[in-house]
N, CA and C atoms as an extended XYZ file, in Angstrom:
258
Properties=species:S:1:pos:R:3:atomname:S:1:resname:S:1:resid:I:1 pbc="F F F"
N        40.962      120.759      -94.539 N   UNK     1
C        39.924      121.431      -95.296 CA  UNK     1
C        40.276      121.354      -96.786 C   UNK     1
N        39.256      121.239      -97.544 N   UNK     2
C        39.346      121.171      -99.245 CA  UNK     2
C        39.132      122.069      -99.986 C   UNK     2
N        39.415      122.257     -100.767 N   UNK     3
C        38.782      123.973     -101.520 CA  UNK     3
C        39.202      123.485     -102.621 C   UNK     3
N        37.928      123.573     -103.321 N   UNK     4
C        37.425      123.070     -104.792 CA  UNK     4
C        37.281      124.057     -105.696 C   UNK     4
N        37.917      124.202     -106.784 N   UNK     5
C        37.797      125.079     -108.000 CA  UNK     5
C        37.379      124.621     -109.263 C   UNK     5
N        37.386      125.089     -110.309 N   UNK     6
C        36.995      124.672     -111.717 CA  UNK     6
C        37.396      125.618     -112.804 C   UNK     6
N        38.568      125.428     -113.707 N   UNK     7
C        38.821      126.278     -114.527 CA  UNK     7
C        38.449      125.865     -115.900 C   UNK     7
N        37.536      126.262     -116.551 N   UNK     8
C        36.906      125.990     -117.561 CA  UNK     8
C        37.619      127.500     -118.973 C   UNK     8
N        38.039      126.404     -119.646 N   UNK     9
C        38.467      127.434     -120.818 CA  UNK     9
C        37.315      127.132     -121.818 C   UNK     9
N        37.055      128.515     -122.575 N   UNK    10
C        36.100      128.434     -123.657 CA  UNK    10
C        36.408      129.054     -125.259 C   UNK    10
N        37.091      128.082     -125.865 N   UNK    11
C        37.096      128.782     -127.175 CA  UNK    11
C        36.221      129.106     -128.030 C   UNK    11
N        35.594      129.916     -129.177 N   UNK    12
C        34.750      130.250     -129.929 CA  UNK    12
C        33.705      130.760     -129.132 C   UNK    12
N        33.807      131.902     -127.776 N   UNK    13
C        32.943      132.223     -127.208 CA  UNK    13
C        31.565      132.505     -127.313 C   UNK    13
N        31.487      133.104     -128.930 N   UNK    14
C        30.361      133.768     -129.171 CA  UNK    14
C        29.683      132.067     -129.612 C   UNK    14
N        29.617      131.077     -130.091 N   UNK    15
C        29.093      130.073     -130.071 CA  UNK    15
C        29.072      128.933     -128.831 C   UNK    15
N        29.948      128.699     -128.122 N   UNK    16
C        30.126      128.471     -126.690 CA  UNK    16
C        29.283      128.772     -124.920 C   UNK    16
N        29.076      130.443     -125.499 N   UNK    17
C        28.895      131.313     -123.803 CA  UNK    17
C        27.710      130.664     -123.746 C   UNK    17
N        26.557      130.680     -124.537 N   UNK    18
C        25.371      130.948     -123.859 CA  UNK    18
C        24.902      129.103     -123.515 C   UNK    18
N        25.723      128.483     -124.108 N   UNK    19
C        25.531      126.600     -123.575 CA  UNK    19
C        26.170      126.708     -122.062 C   UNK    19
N        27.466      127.333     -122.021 N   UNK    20
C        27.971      127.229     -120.485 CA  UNK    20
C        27.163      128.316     -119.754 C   UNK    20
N        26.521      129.032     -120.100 N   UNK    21
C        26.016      129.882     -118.794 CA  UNK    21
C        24.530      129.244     -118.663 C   UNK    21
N        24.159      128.754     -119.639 N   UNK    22
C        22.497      127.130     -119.446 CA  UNK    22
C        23.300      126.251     -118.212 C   UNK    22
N        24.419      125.557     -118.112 N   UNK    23
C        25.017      125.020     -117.160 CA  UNK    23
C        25.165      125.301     -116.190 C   UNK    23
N        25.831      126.640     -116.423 N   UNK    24
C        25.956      126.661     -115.152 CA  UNK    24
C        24.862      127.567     -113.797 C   UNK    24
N        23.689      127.760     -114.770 N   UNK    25
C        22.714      128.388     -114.024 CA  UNK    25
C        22.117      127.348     -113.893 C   UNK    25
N        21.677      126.591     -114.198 N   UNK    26
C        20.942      124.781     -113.836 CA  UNK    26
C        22.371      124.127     -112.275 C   UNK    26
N        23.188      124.660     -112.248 N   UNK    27
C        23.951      124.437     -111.303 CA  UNK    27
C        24.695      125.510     -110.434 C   UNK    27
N        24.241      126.271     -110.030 N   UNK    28
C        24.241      127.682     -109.600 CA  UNK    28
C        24.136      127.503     -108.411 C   UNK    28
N        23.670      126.733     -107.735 N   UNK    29
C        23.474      126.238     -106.246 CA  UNK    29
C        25.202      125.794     -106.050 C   UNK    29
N        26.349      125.329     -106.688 N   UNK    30
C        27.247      124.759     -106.093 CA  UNK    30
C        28.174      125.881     -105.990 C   UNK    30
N        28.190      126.827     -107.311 N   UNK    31
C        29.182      127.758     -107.341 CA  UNK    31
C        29.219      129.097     -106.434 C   UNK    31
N        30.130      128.933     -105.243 N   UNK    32
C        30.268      130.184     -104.953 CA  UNK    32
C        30.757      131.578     -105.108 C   UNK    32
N        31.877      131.357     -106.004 N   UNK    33
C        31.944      132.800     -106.850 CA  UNK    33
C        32.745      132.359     -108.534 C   UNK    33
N        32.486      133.204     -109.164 N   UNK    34
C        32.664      132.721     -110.733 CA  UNK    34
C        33.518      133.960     -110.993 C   UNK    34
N        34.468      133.946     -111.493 N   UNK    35
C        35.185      135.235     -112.132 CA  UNK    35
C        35.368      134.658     -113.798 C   UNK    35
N        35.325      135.756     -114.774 N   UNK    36
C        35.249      135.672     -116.215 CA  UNK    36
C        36.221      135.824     -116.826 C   UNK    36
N        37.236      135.596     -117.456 N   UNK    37
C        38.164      136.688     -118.139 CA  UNK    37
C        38.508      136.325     -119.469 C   UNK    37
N        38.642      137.171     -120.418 N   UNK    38
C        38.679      137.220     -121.642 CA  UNK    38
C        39.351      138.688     -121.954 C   UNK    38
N        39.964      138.562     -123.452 N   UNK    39
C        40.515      140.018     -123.800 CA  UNK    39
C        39.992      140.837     -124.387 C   UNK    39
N        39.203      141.981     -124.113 N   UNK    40
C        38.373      142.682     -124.872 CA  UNK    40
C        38.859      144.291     -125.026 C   UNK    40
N        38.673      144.565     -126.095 N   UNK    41
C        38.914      146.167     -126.098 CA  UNK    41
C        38.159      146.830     -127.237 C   UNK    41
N        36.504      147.373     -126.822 N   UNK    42
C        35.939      147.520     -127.250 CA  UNK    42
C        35.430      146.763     -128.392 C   UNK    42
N        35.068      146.933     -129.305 N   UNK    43
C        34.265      145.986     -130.019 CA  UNK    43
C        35.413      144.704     -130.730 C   UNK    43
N        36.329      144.708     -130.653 N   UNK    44
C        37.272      143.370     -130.636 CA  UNK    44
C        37.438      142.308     -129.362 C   UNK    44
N        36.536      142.077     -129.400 N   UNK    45
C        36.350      140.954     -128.030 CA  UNK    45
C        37.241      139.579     -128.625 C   UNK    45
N        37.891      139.094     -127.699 N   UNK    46
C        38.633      137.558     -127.972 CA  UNK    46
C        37.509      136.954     -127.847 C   UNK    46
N        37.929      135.652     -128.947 N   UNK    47
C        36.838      134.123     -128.782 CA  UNK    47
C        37.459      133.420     -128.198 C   UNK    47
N        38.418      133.423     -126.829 N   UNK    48
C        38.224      132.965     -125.621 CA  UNK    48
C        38.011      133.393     -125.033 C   UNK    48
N        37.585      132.456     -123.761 N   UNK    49
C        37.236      133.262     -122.701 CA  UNK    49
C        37.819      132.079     -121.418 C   UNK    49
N        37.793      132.389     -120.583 N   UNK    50
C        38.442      131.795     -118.804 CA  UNK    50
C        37.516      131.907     -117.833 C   UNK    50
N        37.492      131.073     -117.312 N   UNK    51
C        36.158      131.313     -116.423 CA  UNK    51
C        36.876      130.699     -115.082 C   UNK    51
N        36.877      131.040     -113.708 N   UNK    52
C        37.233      130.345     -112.628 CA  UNK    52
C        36.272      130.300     -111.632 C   UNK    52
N        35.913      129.155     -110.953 N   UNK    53
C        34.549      128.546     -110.252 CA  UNK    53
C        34.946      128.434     -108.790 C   UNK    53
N        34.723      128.909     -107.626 N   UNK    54
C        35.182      128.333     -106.702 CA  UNK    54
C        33.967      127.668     -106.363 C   UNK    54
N        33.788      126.603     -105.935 N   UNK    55
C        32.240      125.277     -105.585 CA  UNK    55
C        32.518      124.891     -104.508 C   UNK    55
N        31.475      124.531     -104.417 N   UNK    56
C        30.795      123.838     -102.839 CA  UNK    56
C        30.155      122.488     -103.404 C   UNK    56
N        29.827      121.747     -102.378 N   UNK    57
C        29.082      120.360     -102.667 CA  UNK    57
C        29.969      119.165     -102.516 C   UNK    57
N        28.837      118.207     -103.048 N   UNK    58
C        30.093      116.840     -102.427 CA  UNK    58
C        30.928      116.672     -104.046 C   UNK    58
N        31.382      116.162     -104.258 N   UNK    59
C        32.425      115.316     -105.051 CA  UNK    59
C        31.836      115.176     -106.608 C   UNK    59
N        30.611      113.693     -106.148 N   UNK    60
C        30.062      113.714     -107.038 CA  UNK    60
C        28.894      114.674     -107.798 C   UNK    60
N        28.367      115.250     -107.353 N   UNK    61
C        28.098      116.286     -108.301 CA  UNK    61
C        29.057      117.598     -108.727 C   UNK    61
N        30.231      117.424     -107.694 N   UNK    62
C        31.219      118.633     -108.815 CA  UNK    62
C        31.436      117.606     -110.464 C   UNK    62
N        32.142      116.821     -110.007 N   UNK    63
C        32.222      115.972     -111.347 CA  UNK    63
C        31.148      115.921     -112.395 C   UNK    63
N        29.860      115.768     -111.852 N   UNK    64
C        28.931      115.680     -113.091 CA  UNK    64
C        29.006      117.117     -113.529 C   UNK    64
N        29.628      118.481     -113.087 N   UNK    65
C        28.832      119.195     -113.480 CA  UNK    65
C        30.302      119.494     -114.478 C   UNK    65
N        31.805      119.095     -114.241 N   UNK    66
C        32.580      118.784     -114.892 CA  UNK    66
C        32.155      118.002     -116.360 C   UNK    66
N        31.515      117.145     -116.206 N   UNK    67
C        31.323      116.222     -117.444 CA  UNK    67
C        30.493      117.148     -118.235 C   UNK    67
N        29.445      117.424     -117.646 N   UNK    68
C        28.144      118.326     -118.217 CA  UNK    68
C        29.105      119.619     -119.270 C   UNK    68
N        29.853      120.411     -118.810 N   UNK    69
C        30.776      120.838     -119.793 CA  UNK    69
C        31.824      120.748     -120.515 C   UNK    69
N        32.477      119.557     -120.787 N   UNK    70
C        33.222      119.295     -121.166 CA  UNK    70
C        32.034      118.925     -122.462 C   UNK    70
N        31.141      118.490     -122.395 N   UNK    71
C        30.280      118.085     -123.435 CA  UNK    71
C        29.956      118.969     -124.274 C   UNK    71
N        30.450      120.073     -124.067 N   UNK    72
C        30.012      121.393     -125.136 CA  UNK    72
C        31.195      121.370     -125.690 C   UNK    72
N        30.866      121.561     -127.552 N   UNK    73
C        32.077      121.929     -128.239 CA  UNK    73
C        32.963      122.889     -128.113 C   UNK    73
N        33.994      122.771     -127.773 N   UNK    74
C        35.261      124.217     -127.388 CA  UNK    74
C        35.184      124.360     -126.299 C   UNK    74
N        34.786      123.701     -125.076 N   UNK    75
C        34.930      124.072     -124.255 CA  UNK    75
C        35.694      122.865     -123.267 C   UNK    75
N        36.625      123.284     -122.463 N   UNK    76
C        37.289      122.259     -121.365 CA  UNK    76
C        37.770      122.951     -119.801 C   UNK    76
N        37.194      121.886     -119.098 N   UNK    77
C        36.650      122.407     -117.564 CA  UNK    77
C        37.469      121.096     -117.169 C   UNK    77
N        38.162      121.816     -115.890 N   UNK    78
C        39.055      120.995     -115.281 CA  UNK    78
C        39.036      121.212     -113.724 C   UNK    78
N        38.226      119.915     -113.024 N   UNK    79
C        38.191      120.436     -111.243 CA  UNK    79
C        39.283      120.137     -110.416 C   UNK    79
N        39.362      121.280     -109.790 N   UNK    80
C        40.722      121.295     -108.728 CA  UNK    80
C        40.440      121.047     -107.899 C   UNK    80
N        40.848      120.134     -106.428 N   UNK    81
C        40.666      120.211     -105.430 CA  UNK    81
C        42.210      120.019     -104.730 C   UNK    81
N        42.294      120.873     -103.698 N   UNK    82
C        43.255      121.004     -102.853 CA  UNK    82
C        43.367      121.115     -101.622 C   UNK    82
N        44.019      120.348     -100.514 N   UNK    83
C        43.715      120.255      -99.149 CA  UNK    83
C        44.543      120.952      -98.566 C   UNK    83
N        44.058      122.010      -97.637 N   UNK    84
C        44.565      123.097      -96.755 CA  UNK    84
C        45.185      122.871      -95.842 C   UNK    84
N        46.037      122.847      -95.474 N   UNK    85
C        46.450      122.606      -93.794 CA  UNK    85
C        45.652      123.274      -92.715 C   UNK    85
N        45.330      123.078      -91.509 N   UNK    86
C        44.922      124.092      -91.035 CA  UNK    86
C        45.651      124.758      -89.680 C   UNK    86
């Protein structure tokens, strides 16, 4: 079994978020759960942010959706895949 992830780092968030969340809602069908993380404490929010993807689908469209963000400035998305024993 395979289990596919995607860790996408985003620097300059506040110019960044709203291109990766156009992405990844145009591709919202692959991702099965998304966790966010960034350092915030009250109105000092970090301009990064971490995002982790666990996906579904075949191969080639994880990859396009890899390319599709890497194409945004400050941002770099990297897909994991790893095979389970069972």
């Amino acid at each position: 079994m395979t289990k596919t992830v995607m860790v996408v780092l985003i620097s300059h968030r506040k110019n960044g978020a709203a291109k990766v969340q156009a992405v990844l809602t145009g591709w919202g069908c692959l991702i099965k759960t998304r966790l966010g993380i960034h350092e915030g404490v009250q109105e000092s929010c970090s301009e990064n942010g971490l995002l982790f993807l666990d996906l579904v689908g075949d191969k080639d469209r994880l990859l396009e959706l890899e390319r599709k963000l890497n194409v945004i400035s400050g941002v770099t998305a990297k897909l994991i895949a790893m095979e389970l024993d069972d």
